[in-house]
N, C-alpha and C positions, 0 to 999 in steps of 0.2 A: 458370326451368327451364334456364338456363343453352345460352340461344339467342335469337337475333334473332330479336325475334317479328313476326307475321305481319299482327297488329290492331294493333298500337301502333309505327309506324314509329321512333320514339326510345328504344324498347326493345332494344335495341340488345347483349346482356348478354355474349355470345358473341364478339362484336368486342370491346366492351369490356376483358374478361378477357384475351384473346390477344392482340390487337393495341396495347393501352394500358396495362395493369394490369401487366402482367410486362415488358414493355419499361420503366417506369417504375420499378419495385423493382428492378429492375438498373440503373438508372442513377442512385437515390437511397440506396442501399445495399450492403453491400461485398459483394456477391454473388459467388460463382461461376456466370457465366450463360451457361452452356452445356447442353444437355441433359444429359451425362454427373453436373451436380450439383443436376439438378433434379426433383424429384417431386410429384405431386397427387397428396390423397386429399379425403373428405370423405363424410357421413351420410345417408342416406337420400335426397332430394333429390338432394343435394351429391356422393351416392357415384353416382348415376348421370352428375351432370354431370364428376367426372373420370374415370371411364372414356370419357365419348363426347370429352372432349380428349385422354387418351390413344390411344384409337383415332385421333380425326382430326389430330389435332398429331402424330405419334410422332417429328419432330424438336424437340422439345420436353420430353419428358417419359421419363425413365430407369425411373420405377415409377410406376404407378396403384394408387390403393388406393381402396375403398368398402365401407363398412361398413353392411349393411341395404340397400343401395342398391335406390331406387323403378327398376330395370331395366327395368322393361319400359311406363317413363314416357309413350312415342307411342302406345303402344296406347289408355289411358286418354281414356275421353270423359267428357264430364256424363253424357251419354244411359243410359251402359253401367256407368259408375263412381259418377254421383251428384255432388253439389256438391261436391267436395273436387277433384272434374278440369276444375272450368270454367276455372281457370288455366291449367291445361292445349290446352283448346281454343282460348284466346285465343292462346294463344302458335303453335301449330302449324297451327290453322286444321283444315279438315275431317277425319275419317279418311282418307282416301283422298291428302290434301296431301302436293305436294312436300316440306315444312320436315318432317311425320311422317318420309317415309323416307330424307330426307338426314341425319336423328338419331335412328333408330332402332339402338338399339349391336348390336340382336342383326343388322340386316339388316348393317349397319357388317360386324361382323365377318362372314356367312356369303360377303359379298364380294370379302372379300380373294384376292387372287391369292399366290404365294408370294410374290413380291418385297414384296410392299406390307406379309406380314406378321413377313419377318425384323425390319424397325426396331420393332416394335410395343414398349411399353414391359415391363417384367415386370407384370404382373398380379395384385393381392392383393386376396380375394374375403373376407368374411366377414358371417357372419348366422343371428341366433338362429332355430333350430328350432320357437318359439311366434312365430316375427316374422311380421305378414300379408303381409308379401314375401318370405317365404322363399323359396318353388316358383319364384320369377321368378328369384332366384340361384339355384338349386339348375339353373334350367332355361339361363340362361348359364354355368354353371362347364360342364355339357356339352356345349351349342355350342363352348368354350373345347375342351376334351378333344376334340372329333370336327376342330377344326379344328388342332388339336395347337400352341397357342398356351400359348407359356409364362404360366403360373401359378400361384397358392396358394390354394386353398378351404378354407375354417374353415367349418363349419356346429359350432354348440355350444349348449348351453340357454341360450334367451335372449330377451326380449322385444324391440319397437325401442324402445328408450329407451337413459338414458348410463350405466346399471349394466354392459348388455353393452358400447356402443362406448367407454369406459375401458378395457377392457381389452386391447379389440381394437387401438384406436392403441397401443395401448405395443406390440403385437405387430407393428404394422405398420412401428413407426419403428426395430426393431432389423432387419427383412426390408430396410427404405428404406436404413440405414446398409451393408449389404451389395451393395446395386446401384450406389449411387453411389461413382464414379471417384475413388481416391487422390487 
């Protein structure tokens, strides 16, 4: 879940990614490594953990993009969600856990103060209308709008699977070619 988790001290995924994983691709490849020419996106899982490194890096990252994204990922228990969130629980530890609301994107954002959210990266939102997380985007592109944080929301016919998110990356890497710096 794309966070140091809470039961497995060596799980570590969160440091990993930002503190070793991108400092390393810019030093093994001819990158441009600056935020101005750097962007995360990624799928369900994956689209929630780049928006919570966009929101918590935003000197890092020029555009965020998530496609279906599992948003509302700290909410999710076993208890309340069923076997598919005991990952979940390992990683973040009780409802009520500190790791819950230091990674929850929606508290993330309703946080922000002005300053904290002029650097925020541009925000690209997309996810099918039959997806079972739709309502969880549908319910951050608003938090997004009430807190007038630039962004793009796509909601279109579409299941979670790669029939929608094919389409949706091609849409997002012409939106990325637009944010990033000559």
């Amino acid at each position: 879940w794309y966070t140091d988790s809470v039961s497995a001290p060596d799980d570590k995924y969160e440091s990993y990614i930002i503190k070793e994983l991108i400092p390393e691709v810019d030093k093994k490849f001819r990158t441009l490594a600056d935020r101005g020419h750097r962007g995360i996106a990624g799928l369900s899982m994956g689209g929630y953990g780049s928006l919570k490194f966009g929101i918590k890096y935003p000197d890092l990252f020029v555009v965020a993009g998530s496609f279906s994204g599992a948003l509302g990922a700290t909410t999710y228990t076993e208890k309340s969600n069923g076997a598919i969130a005991k990952s979940i629980d390992l990683v973040y530890g009780p409802p009520d856990s500190d790791t819950r609301k230091a990674n929850d994107i929606f508290k993330l954002v309703r946080d922000l103060t002005p300053e904290k959210q002029k650097p925020l990266p541009f925000i690209y939102l997309a996810c099918g209308t039959e997806d079972f997380l739709f309502q969880s985007n549908r319910d951050f592109d608003s938090l997004l709008i009430e807190k007038k944080v630039p962004h793009e929301y796509r909601e279109l016919p579409g299941v979670h699977d790669w029939k929608f998110w094919d389409g949706q990356i091609q849409q997002f890497l012409q939106v990325a070619d637009r944010m990033f710096s000559p």
